[in-house]
C-alpha positions, 0 to 999 in steps of 0.5 A: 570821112563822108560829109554833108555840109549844110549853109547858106549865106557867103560866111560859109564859102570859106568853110565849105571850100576848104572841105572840098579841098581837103581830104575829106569825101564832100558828099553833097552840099544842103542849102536854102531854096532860089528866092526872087528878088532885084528890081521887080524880083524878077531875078532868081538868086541863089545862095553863095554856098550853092554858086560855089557847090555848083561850080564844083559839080557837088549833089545839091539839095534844097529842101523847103521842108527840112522834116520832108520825109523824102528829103531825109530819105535821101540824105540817109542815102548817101551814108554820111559819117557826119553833117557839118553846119555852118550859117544855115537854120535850125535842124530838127532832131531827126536830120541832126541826129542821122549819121554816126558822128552826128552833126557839128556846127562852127559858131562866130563867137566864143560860145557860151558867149554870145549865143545866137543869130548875130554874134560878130554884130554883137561882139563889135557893138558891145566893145569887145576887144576880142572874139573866137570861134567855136566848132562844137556838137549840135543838139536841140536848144540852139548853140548849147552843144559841147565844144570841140574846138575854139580859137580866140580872134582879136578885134582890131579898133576901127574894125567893122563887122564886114571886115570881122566877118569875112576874117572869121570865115577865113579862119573858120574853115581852118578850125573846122578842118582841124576839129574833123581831123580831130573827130577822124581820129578818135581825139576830141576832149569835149566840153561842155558848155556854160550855161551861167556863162552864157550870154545872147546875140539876137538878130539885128534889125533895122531899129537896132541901129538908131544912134542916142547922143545923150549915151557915151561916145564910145557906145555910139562909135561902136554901134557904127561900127557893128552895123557896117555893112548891115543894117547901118547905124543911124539918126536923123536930120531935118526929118530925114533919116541919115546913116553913118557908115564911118565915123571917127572918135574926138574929146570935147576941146570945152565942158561947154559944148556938152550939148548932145546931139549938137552938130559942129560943122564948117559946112564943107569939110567937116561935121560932128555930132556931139555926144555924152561925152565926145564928139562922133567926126562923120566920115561917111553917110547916106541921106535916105534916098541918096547913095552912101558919100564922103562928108565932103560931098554930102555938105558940098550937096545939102545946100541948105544951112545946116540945122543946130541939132540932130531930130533924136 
């Protein structure tokens, strides 16, 4: 079965490895264009999808225009029985609908929920206890294709979304391979999806992460967490935007430190903020301007004693 895989981002890697190495015909590997970035975005930086195509010789194409007359031409060319998309945009009909077999996608959630751009964050921030895979048929309207194949994966409970994600990429390329020789076969028992069943995970921006105190400690906890390593959970102190990257969960020792936003603290060991109903133990933070650091070695460098609440 001849494939071209579309993806971008490093969640992919694992599933475009693991078609390489199999039995598979890997025609060619569609990514995103070079962009500058670095310090004064002279740097050229390329995809992790295309640093591992190129390292193994695969045909490679970048299209700024996915409706590129010539791009389609060329993809027509190559006589794919398939595309497979993992972490990479939108498609437009006259691509996903090319080949024979069409075009089928894995999705970081257990569709129909959590439908959308950012479904490991989502999972983590909303407490779930478990997620799941989803390899499933592409068609127009985003992540609504019929399912092909789904595998559950438990959420650990201090488990951040980096550690998540790099799990389920792993895992992800083995479904996949399973639901292509499924597909190879003739086999596939499709369902379709439901939409009353359905739920979003929208992409996370910046402001996603602001931490509220007078909320249930849990619902802080988690935010942490989901936002570990991108774009990181925060609130702010003496003006200053401070995240916090890890954290731990403790119970109010009195009804009368219910006091939310309070910081608790012995100025070298320890700080805690208060919240609705317990106490979030900071284990890791970055001060805006600063790198990310220990407790111990942000109250051993604050100097100044500490303020009696958080800003927000």
């Amino acid at each position: 079965m001849r494939i071209v895989f579309f993806g971008t981002s490093s969640f992919a890697v694992p599933s475009l490895r693991a078609i390489e190495e199999s039995e598979f015909d890997l025609a060619a590997v569609v990514t995103s264009v070079d962009k500058r970035g670095g310090r004064g975005r002279k740097e050229l930086i390329t995809s992790p999808v295309k640093e591992f195509a190129f390292s193994k010789r695969k045909k490679i194409f970048q299209p700024v225009n996915l409706k590129s007359t010539d791009f389609q031409q060329q993809l027509k060319d190559i006589g794919a029985d398939i595309f497979v998309v993992v972490a990479f945009r939108m498609l437009p009909e006259s691509v996903w609908n090319m080949p024979d077999l069409g075009t089928v996608n894995l999705h970081a959630s257990l569709l129909p929920k959590f439908r959308g751009a950012a479904p490991i964050h989502h999972a983590i921030i909303s407490g779930e206890e478990k997620t799941g895979l989803t390899v499933f048929q592409l068609k127009q309207q985003i992540d609504t294709g019929d399912i092909i194949l789904q595998e559950e994966v438990p959420i650990q409970p201090e488990e951040t979304t980096g550690h998540l994600h790099d799990r389920m990429a792993i895992l992800g390329g083995e479904l996949l391979l399973k639901a292509l020789r499924l597909i190879r076969k003739g086999e596939v028992n499709y369902l379709p999806q439901s939409d009353e069943k359905a739920t979003t995970a929208p992409k996370i921006f910046k402001e996603t992460g602001e931490l509220n105190f007078r909320e249930e400690v849990l619902k802080n906890y988690n935010l942490i967490r989901g936002l570990n390593p991108f774009p990181g959970a925060y609130t702010r102190m003496s003006g200053k935007t401070l995240k916090i990257w890890s954290a731990g969960l403790e119970a109010l020792e009195n009804e009368n430190a219910r006091q939310p936003g309070k910081i608790i603290s012995d100025g070298k060991n320890f700080l805690k903020i208060v919240a609705k109903d317990g106490l979030i133990s900071c284990k890791e933070v970055q001060l805006q301007g600063k790198k990310r650091m220990s407790i111990k070695e942000f109250l051993n460098g604050w100097g100044d004693s500490l303020p009696e609440y958080v800003d927000n």
